[in-house]
C-alpha positions as CSV (number, residue, x, y, z in Angstrom):
1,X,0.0,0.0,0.0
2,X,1.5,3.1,-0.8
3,X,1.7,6.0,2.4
4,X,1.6,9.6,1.3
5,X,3.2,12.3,3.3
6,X,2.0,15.7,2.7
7,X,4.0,18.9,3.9
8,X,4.7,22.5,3.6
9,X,1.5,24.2,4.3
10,X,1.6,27.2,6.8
11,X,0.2,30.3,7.6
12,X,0.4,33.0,4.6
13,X,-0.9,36.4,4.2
14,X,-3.2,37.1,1.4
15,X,-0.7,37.5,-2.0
16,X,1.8,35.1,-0.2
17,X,3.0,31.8,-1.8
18,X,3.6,28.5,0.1
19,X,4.7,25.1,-2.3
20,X,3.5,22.1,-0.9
21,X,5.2,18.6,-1.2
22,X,4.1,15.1,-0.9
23,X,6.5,12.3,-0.5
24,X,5.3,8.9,-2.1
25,X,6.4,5.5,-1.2
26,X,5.6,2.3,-3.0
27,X,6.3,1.2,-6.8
28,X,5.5,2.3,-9.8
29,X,4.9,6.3,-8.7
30,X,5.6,7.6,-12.1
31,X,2.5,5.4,-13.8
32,X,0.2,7.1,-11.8
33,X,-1.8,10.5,-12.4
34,X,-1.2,12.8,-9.2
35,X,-3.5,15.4,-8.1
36,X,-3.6,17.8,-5.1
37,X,-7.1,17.9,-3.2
38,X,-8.1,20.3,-0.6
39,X,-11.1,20.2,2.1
40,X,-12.2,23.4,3.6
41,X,-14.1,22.8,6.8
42,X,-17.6,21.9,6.2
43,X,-16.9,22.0,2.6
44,X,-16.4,18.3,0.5
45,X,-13.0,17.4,-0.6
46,X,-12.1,19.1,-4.0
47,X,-9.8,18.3,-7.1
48,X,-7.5,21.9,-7.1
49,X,-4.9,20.3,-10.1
50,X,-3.7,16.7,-11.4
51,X,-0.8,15.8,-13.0
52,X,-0.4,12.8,-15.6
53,X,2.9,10.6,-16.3
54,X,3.5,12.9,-19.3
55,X,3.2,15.9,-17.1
56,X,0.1,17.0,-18.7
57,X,-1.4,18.8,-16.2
58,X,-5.4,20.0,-15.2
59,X,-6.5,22.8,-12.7
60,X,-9.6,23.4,-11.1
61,X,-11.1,27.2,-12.5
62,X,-10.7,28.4,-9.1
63,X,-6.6,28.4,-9.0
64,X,-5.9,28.4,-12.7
65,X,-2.8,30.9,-13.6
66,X,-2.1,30.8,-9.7
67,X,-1.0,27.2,-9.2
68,X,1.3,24.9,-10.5
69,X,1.7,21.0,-9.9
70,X,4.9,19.3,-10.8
71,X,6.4,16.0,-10.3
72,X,9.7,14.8,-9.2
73,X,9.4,10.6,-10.1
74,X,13.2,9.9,-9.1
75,X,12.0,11.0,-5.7
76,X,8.4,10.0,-5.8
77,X,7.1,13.8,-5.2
78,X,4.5,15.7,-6.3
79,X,4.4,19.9,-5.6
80,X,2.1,22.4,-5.5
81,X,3.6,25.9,-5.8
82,X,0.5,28.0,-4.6
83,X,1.3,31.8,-5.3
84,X,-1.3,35.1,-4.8
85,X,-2.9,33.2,-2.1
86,X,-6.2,34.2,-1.0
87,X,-8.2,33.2,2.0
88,X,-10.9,31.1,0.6
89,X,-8.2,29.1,-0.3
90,X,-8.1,28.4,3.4
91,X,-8.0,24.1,3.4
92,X,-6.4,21.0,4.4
93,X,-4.7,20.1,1.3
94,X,-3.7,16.2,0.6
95,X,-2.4,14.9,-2.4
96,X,-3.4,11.4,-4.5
97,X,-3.9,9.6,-7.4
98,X,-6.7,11.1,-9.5
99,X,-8.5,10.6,-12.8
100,X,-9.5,7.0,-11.2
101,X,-12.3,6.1,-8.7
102,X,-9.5,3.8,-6.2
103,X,-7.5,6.3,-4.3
104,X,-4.6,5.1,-1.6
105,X,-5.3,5.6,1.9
106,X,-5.4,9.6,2.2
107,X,-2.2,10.9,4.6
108,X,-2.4,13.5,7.0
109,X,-2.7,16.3,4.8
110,X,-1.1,19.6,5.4
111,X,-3.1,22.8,6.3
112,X,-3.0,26.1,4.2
113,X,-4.5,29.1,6.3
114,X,-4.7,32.5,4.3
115,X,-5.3,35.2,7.0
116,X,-4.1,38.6,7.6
């Protein structure tokens, strides 16, 4: 089973940038498509961007031209470098596979608070 370890979140002002990373362990990584998920509270869990093998990459409307995923497969890591942050984008953010319906069991995620 592969474990997921999300990191890098913090506490930004609004216009601030954090980059997120989540360490993979486990075979095959660079197969998979990746995608970073957030869940604000009583919100559901959300898609925010995905990125393929081929680095072909997705975003959700709401952080297009402000994030960008990336991959790493030598070191089995996915980023998110989040820039103009802005508070709704206030979440737990955890990274998975996406573009499937079986997802790994979901780590800790790493929390994002935009707040001046």
């Amino acid at each position: 089973q592969v474990q997921l370890v999300e990191s890098g979140g913090g506490l930004v002002q609004p216009g601030g940038s954090l980059r997120l990373s989540c360490a993979a362990s486990g075979s095959f990584f660079s197969i998979y498509v990746m995608g970073w998920y957030r869940q604000a509270p009583g919100k559901q869990r959300e898609l925010v961007a995905s990125i393929a093998s081929g680095e072909f990459t997705t975003y959700a409307d709401s952080v297009k031209g402000r994030f960008t995923i990336s991959r790493d497969n030598a070191k089995k890591t996915v980023y998110l470098q989040m820039n103009s942050l802005k508070p709704e984008d206030t979440a737990v953010y955890y990274c998975n596979r996406a573009g499937s319906s079986f997802y790994w069991n979901w780590g800790q995620g790493t929390q994002v608070t935009v707040s001046s």
